[in-house]
C-alpha positions as CSV (number, residue, x, y, z in Angstrom):
1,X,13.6,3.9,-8.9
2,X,10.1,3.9,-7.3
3,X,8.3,1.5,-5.4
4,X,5.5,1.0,-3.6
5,X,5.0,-1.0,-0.2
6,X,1.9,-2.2,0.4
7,X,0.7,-3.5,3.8
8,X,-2.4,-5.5,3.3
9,X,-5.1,-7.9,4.8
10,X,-6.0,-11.4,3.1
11,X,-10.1,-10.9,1.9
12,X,-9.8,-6.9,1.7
13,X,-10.9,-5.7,-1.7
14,X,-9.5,-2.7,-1.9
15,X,-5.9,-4.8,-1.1
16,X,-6.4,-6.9,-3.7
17,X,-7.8,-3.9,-6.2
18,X,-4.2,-2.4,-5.2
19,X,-1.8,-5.3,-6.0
20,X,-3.9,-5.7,-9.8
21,X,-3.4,-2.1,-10.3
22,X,-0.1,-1.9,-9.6
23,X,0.4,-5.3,-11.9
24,X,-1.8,-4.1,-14.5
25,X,0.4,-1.1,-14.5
26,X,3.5,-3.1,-14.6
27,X,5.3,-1.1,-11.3
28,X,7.2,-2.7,-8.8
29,X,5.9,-2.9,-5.2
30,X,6.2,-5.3,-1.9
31,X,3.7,-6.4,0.3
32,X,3.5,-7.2,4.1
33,X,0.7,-8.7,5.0
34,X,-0.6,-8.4,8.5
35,X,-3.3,-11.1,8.6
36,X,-3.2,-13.0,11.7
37,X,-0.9,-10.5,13.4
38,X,-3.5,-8.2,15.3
39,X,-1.0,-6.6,17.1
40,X,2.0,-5.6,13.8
41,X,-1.5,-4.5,11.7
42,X,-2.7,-2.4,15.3
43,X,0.9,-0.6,14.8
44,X,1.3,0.1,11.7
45,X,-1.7,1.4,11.2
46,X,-0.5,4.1,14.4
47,X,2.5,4.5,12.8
48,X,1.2,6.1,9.5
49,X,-1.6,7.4,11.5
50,X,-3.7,5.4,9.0
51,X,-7.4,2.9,10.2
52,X,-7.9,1.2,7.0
53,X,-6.0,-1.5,4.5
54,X,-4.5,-0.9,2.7
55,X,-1.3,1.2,3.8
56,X,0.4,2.4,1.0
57,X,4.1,4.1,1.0
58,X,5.8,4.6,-2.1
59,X,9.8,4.5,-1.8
60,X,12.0,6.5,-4.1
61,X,16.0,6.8,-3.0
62,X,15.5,5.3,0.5
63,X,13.2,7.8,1.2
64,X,9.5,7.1,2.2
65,X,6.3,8.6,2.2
66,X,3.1,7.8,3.0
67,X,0.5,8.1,-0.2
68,X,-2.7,6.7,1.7
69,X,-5.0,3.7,0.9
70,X,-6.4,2.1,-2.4
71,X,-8.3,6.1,-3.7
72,X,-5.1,7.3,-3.4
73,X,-2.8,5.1,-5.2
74,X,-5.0,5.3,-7.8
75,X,-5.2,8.7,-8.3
76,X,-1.2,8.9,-8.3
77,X,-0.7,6.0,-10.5
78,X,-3.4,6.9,-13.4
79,X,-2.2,10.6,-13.2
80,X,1.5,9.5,-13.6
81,X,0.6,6.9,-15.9
């Protein structure tokens, strides 16, 4: 089944616009939020070679790829929807 992880900030819009879409949409997802943790948000964000918030990865069969930020997820979940 798909997933989606989400690593987010507290007060980032486009966070927040990705956690209602994904509820509006009814699909499962977690988030980590890195607020307050300068250093986890400083790595993950070279990890997925990624500078803004949110990170999104969507997880299928313990596999998992990156899909981008908020423009992205969008695009996947109102195609797909």
């Amino acid at each position: 089944m798909k997933k989606y992880v989400l690593f987010i900030k507290e007060a980032c819009p486009y966070c927040v616009m990705a956690v209602e879409l994904l509820e509006e949409k009814n699909l499962e997802y977690d988030t980590i939020n890195v607020n307050g943790n300068v250093i986890l948000a400083q790595q993950v964000k070279n990890a997925f070679n990624w500078n803004t918030f949110p990170i999104v990865l969507e997880q299928e069969n313990d596999v998992s790829k990156l899909i981008g930020g908020f423009d992205s997820l969008e695009g996947i979940v109102i195609n797909d929807g």
